[in-house]
DOTORKOL-66588 format. One record per residue (C-alpha): residue in one letter; x negated, y, z; residue number from 1. Coordinates in Angstrom, 2 decimals. Layout:
BEGIN
(r A (X Y Z) NUM)
...
***
This chain:
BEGIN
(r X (-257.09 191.42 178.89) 1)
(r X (-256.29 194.19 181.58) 2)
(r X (-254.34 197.09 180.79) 3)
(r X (-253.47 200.60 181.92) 4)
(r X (-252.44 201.59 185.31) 5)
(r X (-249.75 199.44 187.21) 6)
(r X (-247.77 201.13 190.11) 7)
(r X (-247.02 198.88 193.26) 8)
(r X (-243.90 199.83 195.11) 9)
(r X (-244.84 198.69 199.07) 10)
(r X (-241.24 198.29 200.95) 11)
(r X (-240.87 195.45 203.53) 12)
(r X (-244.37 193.87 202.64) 13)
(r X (-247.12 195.98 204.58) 14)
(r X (-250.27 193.52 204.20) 15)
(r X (-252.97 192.70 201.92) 16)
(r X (-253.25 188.86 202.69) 17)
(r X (-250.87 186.61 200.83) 18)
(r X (-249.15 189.47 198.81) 19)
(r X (-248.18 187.92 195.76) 20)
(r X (-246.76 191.56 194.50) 21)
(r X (-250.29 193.23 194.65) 22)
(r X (-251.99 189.97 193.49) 23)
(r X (-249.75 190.25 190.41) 24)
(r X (-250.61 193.75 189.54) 25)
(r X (-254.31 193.58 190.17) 26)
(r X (-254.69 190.47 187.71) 27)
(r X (-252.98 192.28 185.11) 28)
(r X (-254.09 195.98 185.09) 29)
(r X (-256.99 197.64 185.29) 30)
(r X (-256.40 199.91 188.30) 31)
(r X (-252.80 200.35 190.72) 32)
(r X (-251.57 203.30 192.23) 33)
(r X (-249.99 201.76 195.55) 34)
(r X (-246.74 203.63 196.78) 35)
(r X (-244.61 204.01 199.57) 36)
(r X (-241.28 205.65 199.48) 37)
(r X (-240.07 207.44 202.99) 38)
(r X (-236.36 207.79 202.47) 39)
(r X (-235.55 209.69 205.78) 40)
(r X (-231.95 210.48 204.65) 41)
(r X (-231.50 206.96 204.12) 42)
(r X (-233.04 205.84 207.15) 43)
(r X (-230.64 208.31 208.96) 44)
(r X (-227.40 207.35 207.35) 45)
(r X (-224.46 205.90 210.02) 46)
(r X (-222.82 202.38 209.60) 47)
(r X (-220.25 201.69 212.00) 48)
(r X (-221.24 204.56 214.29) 49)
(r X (-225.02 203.47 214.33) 50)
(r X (-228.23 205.02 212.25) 51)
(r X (-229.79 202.62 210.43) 52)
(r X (-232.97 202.93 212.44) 53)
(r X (-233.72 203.57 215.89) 54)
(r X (-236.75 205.53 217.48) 55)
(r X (-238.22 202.32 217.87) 56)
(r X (-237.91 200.69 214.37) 57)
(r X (-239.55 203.92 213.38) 58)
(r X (-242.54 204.17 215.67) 59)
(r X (-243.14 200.15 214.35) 60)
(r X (-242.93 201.13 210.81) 61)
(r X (-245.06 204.25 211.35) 62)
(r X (-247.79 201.94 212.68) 63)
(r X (-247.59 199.27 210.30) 64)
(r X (-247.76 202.05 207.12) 65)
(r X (-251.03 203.35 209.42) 66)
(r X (-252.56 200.35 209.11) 67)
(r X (-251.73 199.34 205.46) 68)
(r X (-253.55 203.45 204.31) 69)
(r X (-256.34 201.95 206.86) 70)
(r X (-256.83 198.81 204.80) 71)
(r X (-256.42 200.42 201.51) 72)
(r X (-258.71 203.10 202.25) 73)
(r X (-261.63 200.62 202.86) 74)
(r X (-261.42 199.76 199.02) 75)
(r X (-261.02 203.48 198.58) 76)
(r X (-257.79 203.49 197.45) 77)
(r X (-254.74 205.79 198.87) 78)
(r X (-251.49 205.01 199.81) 79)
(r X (-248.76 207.59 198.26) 80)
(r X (-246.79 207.83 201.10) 81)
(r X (-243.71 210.28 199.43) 82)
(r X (-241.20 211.59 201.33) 83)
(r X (-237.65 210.67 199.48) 84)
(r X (-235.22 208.08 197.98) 85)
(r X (-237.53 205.82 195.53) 86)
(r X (-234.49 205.80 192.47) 87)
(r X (-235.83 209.54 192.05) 88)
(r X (-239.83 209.15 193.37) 89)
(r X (-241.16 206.08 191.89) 90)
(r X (-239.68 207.31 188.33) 91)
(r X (-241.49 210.34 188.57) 92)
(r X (-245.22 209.21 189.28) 93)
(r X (-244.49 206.09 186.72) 94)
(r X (-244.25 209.61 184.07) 95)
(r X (-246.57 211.68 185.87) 96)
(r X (-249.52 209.00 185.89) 97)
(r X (-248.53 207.31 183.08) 98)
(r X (-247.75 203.85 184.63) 99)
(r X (-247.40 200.77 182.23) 100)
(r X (-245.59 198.74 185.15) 101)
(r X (-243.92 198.71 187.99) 102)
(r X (-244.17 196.12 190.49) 103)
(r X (-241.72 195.76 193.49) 104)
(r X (-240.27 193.26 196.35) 105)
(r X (-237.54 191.11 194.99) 106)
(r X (-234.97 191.96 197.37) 107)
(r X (-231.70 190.66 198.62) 108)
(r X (-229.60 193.56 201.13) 109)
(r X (-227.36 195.18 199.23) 110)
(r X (-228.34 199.12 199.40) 111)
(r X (-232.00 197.86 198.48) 112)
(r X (-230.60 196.15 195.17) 113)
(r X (-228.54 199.12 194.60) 114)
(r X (-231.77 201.46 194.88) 115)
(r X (-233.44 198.76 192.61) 116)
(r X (-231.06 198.68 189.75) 117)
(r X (-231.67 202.43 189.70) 118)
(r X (-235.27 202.49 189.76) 119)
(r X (-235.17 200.13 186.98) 120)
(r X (-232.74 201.56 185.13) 121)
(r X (-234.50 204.97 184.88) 122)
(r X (-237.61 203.17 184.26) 123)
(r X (-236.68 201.50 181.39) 124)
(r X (-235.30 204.61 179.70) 125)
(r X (-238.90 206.27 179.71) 126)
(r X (-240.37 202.78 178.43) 127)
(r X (-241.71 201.33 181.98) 128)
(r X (-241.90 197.76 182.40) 129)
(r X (-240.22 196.69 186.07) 130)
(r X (-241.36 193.21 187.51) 131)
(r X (-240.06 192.10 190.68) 132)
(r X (-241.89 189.27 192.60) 133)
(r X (-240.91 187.23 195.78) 134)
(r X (-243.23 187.89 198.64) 135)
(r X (-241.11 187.02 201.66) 136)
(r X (-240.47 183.70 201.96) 137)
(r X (-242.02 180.40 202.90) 138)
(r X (-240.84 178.26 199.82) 139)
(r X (-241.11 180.31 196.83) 140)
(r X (-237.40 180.09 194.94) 141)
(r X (-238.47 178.37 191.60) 142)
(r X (-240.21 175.41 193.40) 143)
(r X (-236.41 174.69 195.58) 144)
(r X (-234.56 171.49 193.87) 145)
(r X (-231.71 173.70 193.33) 146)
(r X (-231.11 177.44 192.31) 147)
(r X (-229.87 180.27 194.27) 148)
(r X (-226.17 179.65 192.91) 149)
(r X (-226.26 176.17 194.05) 150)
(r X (-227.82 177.01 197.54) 151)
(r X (-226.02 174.58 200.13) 152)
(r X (-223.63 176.01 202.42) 153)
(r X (-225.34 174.14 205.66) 154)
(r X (-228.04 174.52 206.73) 155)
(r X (-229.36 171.29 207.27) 156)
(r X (-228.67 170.20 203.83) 157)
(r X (-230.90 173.14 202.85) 158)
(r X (-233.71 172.22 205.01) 159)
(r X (-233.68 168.46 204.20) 160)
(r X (-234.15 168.84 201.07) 161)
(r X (-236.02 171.69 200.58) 162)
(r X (-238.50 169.85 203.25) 163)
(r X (-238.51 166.70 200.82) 164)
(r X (-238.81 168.04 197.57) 165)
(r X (-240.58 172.24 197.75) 166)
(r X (-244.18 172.50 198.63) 167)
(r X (-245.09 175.32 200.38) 168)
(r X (-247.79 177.28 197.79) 169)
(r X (-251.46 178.54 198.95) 170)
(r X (-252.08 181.95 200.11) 171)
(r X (-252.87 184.89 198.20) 172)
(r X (-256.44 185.94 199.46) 173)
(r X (-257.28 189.25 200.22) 174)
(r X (-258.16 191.28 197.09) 175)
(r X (-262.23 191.64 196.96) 176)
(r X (-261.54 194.70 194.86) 177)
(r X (-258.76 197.28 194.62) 178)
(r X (-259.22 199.90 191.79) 179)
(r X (-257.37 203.16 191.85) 180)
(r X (-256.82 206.70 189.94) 181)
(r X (-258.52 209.46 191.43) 182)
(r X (-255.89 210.49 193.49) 183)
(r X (-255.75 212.80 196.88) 184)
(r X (-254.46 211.04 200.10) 185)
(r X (-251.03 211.97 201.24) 186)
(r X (-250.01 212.36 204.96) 187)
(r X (-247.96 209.80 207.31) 188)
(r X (-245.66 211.64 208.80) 189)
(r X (-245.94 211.80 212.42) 190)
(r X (-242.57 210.64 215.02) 191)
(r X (-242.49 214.22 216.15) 192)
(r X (-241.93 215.62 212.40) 193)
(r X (-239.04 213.63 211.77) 194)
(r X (-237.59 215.52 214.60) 195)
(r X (-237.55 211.90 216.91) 196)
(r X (-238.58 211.75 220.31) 197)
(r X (-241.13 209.12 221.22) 198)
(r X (-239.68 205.82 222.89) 199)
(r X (-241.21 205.53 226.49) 200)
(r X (-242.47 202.48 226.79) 201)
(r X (-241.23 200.30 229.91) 202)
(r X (-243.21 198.02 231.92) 203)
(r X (-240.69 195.11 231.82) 204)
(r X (-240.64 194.17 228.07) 205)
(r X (-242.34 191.17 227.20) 206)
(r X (-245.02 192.45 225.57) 207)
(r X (-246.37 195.53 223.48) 208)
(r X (-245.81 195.34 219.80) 209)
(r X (-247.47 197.55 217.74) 210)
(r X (-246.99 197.53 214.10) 211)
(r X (-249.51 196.31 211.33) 212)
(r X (-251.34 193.53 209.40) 213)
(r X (-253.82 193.47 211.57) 214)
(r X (-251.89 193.26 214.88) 215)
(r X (-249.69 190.17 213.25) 216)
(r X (-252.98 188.38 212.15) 217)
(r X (-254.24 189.51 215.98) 218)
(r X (-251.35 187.60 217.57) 219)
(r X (-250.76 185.14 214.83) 220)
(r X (-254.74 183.83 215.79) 221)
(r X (-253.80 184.01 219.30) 222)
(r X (-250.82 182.55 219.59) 223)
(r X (-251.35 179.65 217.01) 224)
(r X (-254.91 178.94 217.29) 225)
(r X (-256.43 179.92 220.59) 226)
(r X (-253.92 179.73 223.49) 227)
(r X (-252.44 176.70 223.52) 228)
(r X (-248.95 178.49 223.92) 229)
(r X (-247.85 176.20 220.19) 230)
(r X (-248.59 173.08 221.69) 231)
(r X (-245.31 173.24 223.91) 232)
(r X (-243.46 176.15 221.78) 233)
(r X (-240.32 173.50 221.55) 234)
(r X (-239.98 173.71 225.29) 235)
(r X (-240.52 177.26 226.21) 236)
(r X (-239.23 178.57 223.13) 237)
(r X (-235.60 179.26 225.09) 238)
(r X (-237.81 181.09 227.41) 239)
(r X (-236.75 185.40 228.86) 240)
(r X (-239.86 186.90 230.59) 241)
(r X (-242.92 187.31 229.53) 242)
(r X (-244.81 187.17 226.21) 243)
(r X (-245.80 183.73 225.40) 244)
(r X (-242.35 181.76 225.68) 245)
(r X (-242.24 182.36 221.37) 246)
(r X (-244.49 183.55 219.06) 247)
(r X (-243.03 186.96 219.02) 248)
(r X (-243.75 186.96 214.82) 249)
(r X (-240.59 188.36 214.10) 250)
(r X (-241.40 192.00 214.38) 251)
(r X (-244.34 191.99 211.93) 252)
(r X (-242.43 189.27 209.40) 253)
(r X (-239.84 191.99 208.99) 254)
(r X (-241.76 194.07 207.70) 255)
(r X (-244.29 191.84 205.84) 256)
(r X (-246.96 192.75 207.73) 257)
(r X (-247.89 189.35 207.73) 258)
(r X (-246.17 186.14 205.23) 259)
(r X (-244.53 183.08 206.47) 260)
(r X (-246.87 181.31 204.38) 261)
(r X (-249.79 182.56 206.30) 262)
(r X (-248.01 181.87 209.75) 263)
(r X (-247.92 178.06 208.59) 264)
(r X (-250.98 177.21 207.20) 265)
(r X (-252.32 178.48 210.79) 266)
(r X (-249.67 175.91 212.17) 267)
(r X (-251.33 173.33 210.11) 268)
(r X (-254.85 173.81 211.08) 269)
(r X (-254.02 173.73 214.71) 270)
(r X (-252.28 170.14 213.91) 271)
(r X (-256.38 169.76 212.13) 272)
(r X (-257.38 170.42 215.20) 273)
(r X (-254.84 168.85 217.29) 274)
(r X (-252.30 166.94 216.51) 275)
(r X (-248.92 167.43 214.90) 276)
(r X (-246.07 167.26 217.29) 277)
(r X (-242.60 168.45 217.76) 278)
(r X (-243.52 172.14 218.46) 279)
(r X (-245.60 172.35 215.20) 280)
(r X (-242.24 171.38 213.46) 281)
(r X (-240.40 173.44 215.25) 282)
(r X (-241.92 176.18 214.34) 283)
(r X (-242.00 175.53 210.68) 284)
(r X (-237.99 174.74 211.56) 285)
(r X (-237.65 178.39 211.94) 286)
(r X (-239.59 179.87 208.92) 287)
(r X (-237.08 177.59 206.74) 288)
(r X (-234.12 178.89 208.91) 289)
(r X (-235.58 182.38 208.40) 290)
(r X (-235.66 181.46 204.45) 291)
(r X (-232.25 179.94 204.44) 292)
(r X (-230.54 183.47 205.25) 293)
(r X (-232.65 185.10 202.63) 294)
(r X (-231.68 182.58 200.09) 295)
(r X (-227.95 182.57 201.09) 296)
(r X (-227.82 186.34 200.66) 297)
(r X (-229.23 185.97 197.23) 298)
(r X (-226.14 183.47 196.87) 299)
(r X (-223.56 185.78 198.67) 300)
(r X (-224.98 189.27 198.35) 301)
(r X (-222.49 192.08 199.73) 302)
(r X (-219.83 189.28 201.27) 303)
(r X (-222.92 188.99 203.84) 304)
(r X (-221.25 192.26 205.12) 305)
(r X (-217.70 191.77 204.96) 306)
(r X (-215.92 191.40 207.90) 307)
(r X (-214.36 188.19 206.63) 308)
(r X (-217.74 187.49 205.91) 309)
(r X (-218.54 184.41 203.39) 310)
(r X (-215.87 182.40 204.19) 311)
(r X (-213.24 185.09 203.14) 312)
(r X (-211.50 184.93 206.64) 313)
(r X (-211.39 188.03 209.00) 314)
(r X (-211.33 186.92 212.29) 315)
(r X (-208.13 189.14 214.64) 316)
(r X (-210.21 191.81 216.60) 317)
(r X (-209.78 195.00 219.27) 318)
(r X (-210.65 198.15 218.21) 319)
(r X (-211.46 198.56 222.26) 320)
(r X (-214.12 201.50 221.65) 321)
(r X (-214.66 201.09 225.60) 322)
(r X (-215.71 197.90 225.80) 323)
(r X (-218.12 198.43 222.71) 324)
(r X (-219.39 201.46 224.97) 325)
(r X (-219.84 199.11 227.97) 326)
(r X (-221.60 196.30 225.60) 327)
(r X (-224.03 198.52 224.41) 328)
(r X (-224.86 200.11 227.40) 329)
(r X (-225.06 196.99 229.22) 330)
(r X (-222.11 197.25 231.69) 331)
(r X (-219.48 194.51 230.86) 332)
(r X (-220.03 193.35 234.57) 333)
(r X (-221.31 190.54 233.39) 334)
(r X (-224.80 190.19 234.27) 335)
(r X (-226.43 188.15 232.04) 336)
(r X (-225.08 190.02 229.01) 337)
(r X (-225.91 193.22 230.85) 338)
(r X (-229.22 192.19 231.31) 339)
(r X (-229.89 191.35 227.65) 340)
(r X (-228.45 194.39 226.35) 341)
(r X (-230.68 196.53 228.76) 342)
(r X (-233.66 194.75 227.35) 343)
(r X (-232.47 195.72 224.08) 344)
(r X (-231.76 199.44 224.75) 345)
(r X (-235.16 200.02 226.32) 346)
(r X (-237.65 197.66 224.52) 347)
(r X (-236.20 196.94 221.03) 348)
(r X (-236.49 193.47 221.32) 349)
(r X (-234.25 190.40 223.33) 350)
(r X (-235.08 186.93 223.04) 351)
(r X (-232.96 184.99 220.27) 352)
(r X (-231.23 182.96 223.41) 353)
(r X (-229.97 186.15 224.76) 354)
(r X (-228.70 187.53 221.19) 355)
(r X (-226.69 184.51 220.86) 356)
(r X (-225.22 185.08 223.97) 357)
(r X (-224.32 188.70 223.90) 358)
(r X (-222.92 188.51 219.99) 359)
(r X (-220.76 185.17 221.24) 360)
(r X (-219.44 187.63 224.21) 361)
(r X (-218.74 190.74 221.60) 362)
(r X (-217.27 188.03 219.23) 363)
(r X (-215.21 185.65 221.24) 364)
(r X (-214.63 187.61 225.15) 365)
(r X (-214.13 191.07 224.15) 366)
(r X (-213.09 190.31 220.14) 367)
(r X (-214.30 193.13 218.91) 368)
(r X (-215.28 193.35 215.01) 369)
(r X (-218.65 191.18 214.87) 370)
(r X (-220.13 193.72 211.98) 371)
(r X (-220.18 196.17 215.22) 372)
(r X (-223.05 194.38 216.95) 373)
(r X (-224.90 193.49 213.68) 374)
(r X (-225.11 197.47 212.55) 375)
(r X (-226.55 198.17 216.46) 376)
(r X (-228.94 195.46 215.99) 377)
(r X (-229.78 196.99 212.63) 378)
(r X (-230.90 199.99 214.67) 379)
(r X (-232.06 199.17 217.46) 380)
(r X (-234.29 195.72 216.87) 381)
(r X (-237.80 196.34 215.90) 382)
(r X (-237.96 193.16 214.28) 383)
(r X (-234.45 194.04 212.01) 384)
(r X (-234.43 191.99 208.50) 385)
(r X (-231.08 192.42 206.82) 386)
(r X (-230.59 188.65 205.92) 387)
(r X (-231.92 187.48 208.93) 388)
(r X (-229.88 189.99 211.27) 389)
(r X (-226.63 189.79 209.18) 390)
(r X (-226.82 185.85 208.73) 391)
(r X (-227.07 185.61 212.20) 392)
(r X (-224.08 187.38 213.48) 393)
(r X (-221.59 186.05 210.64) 394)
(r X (-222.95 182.49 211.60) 395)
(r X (-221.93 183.46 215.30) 396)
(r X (-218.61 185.08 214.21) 397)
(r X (-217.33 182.13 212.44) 398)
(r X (-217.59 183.58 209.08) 399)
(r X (-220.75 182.56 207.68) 400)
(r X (-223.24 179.38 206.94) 401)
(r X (-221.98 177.40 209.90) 402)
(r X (-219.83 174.33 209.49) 403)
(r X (-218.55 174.00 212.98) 404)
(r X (-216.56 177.72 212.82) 405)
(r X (-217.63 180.56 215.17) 406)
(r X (-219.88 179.77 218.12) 407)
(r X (-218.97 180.00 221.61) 408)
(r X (-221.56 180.34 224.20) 409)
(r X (-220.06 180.13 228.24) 410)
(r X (-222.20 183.21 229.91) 411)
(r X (-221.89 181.59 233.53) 412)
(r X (-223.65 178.02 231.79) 413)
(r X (-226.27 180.00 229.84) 414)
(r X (-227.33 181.82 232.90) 415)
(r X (-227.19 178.75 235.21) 416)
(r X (-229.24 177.04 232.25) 417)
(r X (-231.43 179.37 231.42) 418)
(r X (-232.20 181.65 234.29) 419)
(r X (-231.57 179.69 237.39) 420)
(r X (-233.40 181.50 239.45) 421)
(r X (-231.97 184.97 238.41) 422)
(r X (-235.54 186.27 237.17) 423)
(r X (-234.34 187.70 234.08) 424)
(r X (-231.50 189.38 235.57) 425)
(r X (-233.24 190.39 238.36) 426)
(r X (-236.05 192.15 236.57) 427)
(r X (-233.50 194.05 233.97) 428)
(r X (-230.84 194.81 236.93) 429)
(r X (-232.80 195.62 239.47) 430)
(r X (-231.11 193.20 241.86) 431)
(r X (-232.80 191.83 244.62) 432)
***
């Protein structure tokens, strides 16, 4: 039997297909009040000299909440969208409305498990039940043959045998039916009334992402189904120009606009259609890799941001402010790098060759503190996930989930490799 009114806390998981959080609430009560905390401050707050979100990050999470108060709206129901840090909102409407339960993301970052414990915390002291509920990944955590303390430290012993022994569980359809309090709609803020100026957009970047469930289902359908572009994804995937070289999921997986899960059950009705071949794997390959930072944060939690990193081992760095300065601004005098950090700057998005290349050159040319180039990432990439982002650069600094120590990428062979012809740098440099 139903009861009472459930609140559902929306953070990183903007969509209505496949969300196992507001699945969950619906089959339990008899109505939700959906919620959305804006922490600003938060959003604003320096790590390392960087805000934790960029102008562009923004303007892709204002479009994404956009289209999540669309979708909700069409069931009549309103998205709270409140303005302030969710350990003091999401208490107050639970007592306000008279919530029987809260339902929220399980989460992994540190500051979002901090927030959590407080949310819970207060919860529990006015007599709220809290339920958290994985939505993120491709292999839900209780179907792994191991748990999260006994995740493997390499990642191919992760992926073997999660690919042998997990299944991969069916989608969450789309609610038919989303009852709600009578309650009055609030207003997304607007760019402009956060006091942010609005990124120009630049004809060179590799393609227009605009945030939302159903963008991500829009190029999800395209990319998967309809152009062909998966058939050879294993080949091009390396690609620097132009849209179709990778999926390009990564900005609307961040912010659970649309679920792994979803992405490869698409991948498995174009091998229906088709046939399975190595790019169909290979882009599976990366949903588990994706997985396999979330799950080894779980594992590690805050060493993930120490600058010795999981393997308790500070690498020797500069504290060359200057050459951090030229990095970011793309003037090492090294092309390619320059090139890649350009695209960065002005689009909010480089290719994953290119971030391997310019975090190997911070790391290992101008040994600078790795945790540098993971906090810029953090603001600038509109496609930042914490695990994802922070796995990534301690695995390239040496002080992470890779066996073989800290990865070392020769600029002059990646750019005779993988821009022969100097398109890339041509296009970002302006050379002729």
């Amino acid at each position: 039997m139903k009861k009472g009114v459930a609140l559902v806390w929306f953070t990183t998981d903007l969509r209505l297909r496949d969300n196992a959080l507001l699945h969950e609430a619906l089959q339990k009560h008899e109505s939700i009040v959906p919620v959305y905390c804006f922490d600003w401050e938060a959003m604003q707050e320096e790590q390392f000299g960087f805000k934790s979100m960029g102008p562009r990050r923004l303007q892709f999470l204002l479009e994404s909440l956009a289209d999540l108060q669309h979708s909700l709206l069409g069931f009549n129901a309103h998205l709270q969208i409140i303005m302030g840090k969710a350990e003091e909102v999401i208490p107050r409407i639970a007592k306000e409305l008279k919530i029987s339960e809260v339902f929220a993301k399980k989460e992994v970052g540190s500051y979002e498990l901090s927030a959590q414990a407080s949310v819970a915390q207060s919860l529990n002291a006015i007599g709220v039940e809290w339920t958290t509920t994985s939505t993120s990944t491709l292999f839900h955590p209780n179907d792994l043959p191991f748990g999260v303390r006994d995740i493997p430290e390499v990642f191919t012993d992760f992926r073997k045998r999660a690919e042998r022994d997990a299944n991969v569980r069916r989608e969450f359809p789309v609610p038919t039916e989303i009852a709600t309090p009578d309650l009055k709609p609030t207003l997304l803020p607007s760019i402009e009334s956060l006091l942010v100026e609005q990124p120009a957009a630049d004809s060179r970047a590799v393609m227009t992402f605009k945030g939302g469930e159903q963008e991500a289902l829009k190029r999800a359908r395209y990319y998967l189904l309809d152009s062909g572009c998966l058939s050879n994804y294993k080949e091009t995937r390396n690609g620097l120009v132009g849209a179709d070289y990778s999926s390009k999921f990564s900005p609307w997986l961040a912010l659970g606009c649309i679920s792994p899960r979803t992405i490869y059950f698409m991948v498995k009705e174009y091998e229906q259609l088709h046939r399975a071949n190595d790019s169909t794997y290979w882009l599976i390959f990366e949903l588990i890799w994706r997985d396999y930072f979330r799950f080894a944060m779980k594992k590690h939690k805050a060493k993930f941001f120490k600058k010795g990193g999981i393997q308790n081992r500070p690498p020797k760095t500069s504290d060359d402010k200057n050459a951090l300065l030229s990095w970011i601004n793309g003037k090492t005098g090294v092309d390619f790098v320059d090139a890649n950090m350009h695209e960065l700057r002005l689009t909010g998005f480089m290719s994953n060759r290119g971030r391997q290349i310019v975090a190997s050159y911070l790391c290992n040319d101008l040994k600078l503190d790795w945790r540098f180039g993971a906090a810029y990432f953090e603001e600038q990439l509109i496609d930042y996930d914490v695990a994802s982002n922070w796995g990534n650069w301690a695995y390239l600094a040496g002080v992470g989930n890779d066996p073989r120590g800290n990865r070392y990428f020769d600029v002059a062979k990646q750019a005779r490799q993988y821009d022969a012809a100097s398109e890339y740098r041509k296009l970002w440099l302006g050379i002729k």
